[in-house]
C-alpha positions in Angstrom: 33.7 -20.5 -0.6 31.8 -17.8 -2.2 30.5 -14.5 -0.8 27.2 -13.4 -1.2 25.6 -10.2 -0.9 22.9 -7.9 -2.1 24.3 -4.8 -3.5 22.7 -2.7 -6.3 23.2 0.9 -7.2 21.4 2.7 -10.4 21.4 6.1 -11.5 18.9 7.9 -13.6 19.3 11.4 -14.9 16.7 13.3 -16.7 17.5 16.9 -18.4 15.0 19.0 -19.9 16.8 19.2 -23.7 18.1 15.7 -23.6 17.3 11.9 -23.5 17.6 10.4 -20.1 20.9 8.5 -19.1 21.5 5.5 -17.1 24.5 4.8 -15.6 25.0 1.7 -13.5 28.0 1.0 -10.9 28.6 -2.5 -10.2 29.3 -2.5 -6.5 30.2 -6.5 -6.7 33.3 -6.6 -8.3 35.3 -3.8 -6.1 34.2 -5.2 -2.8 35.6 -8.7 -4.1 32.6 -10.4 -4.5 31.1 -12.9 -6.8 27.5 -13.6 -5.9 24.2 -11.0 -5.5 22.7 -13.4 -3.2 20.1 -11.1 -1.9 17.1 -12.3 -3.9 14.0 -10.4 -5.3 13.8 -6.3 -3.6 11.0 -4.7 -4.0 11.5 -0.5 -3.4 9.7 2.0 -3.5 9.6 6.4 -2.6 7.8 8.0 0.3 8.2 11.0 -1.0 6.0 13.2 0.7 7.8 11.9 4.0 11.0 12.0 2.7 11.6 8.0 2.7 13.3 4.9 0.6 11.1 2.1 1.6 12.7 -1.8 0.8 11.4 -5.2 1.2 13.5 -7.9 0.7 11.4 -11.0 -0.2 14.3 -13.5 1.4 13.7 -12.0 5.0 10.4 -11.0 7.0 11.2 -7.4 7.8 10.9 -4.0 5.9 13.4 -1.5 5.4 13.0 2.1 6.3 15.5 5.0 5.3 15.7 8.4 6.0 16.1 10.4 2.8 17.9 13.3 4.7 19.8 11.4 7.6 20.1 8.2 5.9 19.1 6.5 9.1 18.0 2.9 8.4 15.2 1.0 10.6 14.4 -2.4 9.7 10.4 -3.2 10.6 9.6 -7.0 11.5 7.1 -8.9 9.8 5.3 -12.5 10.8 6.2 -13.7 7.7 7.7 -13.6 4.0 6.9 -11.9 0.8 6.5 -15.1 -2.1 9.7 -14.4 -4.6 7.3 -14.3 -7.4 5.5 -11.4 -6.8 6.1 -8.3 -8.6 5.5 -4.2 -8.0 1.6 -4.5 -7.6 1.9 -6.4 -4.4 2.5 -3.5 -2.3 0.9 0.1 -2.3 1.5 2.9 -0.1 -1.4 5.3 1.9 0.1 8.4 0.0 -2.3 10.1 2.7 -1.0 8.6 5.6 2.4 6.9 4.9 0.8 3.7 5.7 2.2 0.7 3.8 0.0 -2.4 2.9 2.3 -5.6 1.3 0.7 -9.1 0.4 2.4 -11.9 1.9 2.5 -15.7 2.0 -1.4 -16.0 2.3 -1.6 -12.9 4.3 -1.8 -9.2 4.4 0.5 -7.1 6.5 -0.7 -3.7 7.3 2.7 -1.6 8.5 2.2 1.8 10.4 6.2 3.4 8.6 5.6 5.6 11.3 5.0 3.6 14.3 7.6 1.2 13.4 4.8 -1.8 13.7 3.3 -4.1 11.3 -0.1 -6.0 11.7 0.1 -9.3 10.0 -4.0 -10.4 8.3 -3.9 -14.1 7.5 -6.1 -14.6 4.5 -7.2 -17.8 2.8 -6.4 -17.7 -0.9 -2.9 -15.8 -1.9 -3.2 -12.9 -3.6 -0.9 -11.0 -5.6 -2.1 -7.0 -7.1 -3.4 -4.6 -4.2 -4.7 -1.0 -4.1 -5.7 1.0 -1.5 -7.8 4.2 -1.2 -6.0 6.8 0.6 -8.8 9.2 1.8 -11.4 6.3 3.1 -7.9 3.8 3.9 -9.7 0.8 2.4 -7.6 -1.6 0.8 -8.7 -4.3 -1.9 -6.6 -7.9 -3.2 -7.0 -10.1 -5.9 -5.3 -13.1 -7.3 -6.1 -16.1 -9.2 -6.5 -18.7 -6.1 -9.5 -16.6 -5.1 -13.0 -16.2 -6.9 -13.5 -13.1 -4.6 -11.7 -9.8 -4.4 -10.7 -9.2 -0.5 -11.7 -6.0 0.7 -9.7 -4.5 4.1 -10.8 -1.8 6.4 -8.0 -0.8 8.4 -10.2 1.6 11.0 -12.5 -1.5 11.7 -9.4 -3.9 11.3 -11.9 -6.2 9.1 -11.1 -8.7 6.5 -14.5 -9.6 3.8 -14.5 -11.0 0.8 -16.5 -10.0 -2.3 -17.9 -11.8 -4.6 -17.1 -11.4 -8.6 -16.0 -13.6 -10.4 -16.7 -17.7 -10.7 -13.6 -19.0 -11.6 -10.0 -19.7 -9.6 -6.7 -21.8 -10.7 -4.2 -22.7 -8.0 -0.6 -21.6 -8.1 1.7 -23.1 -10.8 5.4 -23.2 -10.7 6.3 -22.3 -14.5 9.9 -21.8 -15.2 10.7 -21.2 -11.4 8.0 -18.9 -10.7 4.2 -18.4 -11.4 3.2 -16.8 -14.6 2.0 -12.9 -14.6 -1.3 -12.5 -12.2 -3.9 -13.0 -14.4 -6.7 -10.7 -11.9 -5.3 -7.1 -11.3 -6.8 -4.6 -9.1 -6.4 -0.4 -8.8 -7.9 2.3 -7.3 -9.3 6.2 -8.8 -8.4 8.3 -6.1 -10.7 11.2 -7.7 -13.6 8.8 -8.1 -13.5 6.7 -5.5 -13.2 3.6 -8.0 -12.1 0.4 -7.5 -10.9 -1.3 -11.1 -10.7 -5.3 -11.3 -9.8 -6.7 -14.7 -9.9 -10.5 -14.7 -8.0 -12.0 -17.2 -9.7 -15.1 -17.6 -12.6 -14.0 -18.9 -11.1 -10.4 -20.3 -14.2 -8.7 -18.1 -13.7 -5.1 -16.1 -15.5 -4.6 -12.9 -16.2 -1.0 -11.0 -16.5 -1.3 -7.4 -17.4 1.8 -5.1 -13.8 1.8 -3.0 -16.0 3.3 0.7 -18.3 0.2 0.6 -17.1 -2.5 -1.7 -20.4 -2.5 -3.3 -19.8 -3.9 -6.9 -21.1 -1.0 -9.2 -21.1 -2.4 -12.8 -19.6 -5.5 -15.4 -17.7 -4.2 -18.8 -16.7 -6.7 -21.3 -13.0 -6.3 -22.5 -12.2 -6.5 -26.5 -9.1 -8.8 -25.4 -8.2 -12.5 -25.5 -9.7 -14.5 -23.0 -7.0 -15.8 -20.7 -4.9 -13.1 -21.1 -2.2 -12.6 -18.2 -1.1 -8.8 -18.1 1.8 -6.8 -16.0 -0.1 -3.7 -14.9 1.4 -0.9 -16.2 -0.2 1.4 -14.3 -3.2 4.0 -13.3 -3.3 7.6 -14.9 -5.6 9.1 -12.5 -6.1 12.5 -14.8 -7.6 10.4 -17.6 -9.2 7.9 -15.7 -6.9 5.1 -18.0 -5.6 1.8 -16.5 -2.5 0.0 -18.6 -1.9 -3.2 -19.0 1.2 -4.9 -20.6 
């Protein structure tokens, strides 16, 4: 009989006169075992509050540790994380510490503080989030829904938006769906929502207090495209895209 267990260690080390080095330890072999079993982890830094935050999308509960006591608290949630959903499915209140992660046709809204988690059913699954940290809203899309889901934590209210005319159910390509083809990020500075929706390579500007849709751009990009996101460089106002 096989053991399985999750067990992953990396080490990164950056030097100011020299390339970076990786060095990786595998922890399998010297515990005896033969299996990493522990599916998909998605992890991420607090790191104004000092905190390694985990979610595991083979269990319905989020991992807390403490950066300087190593303490570990395990938050419940009312439900799972789909395996196939990357990075973008989870963003953090840099403001608050408060942690926002799509789920299986849901939203859960986790107070890291509190130790709670508030679980927002929602028709259509989504897969990229962003949230505003100075007005808290929070905003989903995904390719089962033709409107982008706007959240408002302080009024604990759930509306969607129209913006596009267009969805496509979930596929199960090669084990898992393809790259989400609608992607979604937020300018703290201007107080921006970014959509891109890949099927018809368009960009959409939303104002991130009201949801108010604020202008249409036309990308010079193949139509149907289906992009990682990359990421958002906030001091030059420039989304990526892979």
């Amino acid at each position: 009989m096989k053991k399985t267990v999750w067990l992953c260690l990396c080490m990164v080390s950056f030097a100011a006169s020299a390339p970076y080095s990786v060095k990786t330890f595998d922890l399998l072999k010297q515990s005896g075992l033969t299996v990493n079993g522990g599916g998909p982890m998605l992890v991420r830094v607090d790191t104004v509050r000092n905190r390694i935050l985990a979610a595991n999308t083979l269990t319905s509960s989020l991992t807390v540790i403490d950066g300087a006591t190593h303490l570990v608290r395990n938050i419940p949630l009312a439900g799972r994380i789909p395996q196939h959903l990357k990075a973008e499915c989870w963003t953090l209140n840099e403001k608050n510490g408060d942690l926002y992660i799509i789920g299986s046709n849901c939203l859960f809204h986790v107070r890291v503080q509190q130790g709670q988690a508030r679980q927002i059913l929602t028709d259509a699954q989504y897969e990229s989030i962003a949230v505003d940290d100075e007005y808290g809203t929070v905003f989903l899309a995904g390719r089962e829904s033709k409107e982008l889901a706007f959240y408002q934590p302080a009024k604990e209210k759930l509306t969607l938006l129209p913006w596009t005319d267009f969805s496509e159910p979930m596929a199960n390509l090669n084990a898992t769906p393809p790259p989400a083809i609608r992607k979604v990020a937020v300018d703290p500075i201007l107080h921006r929502v970014v959509a891109v929706d890949g099927f018809t390579s368009r960009l959409y500007f939303f104002d991130s207090k009201n949801g108010k849709q604020l202008s249409r751009h036309e990308l010079l990009l193949n139509k149907g495209g289906r992009w990682h996101l990359a990421g958002y460089d906030v001091r030059r106002h420039a989304l990526y895209l892979v």
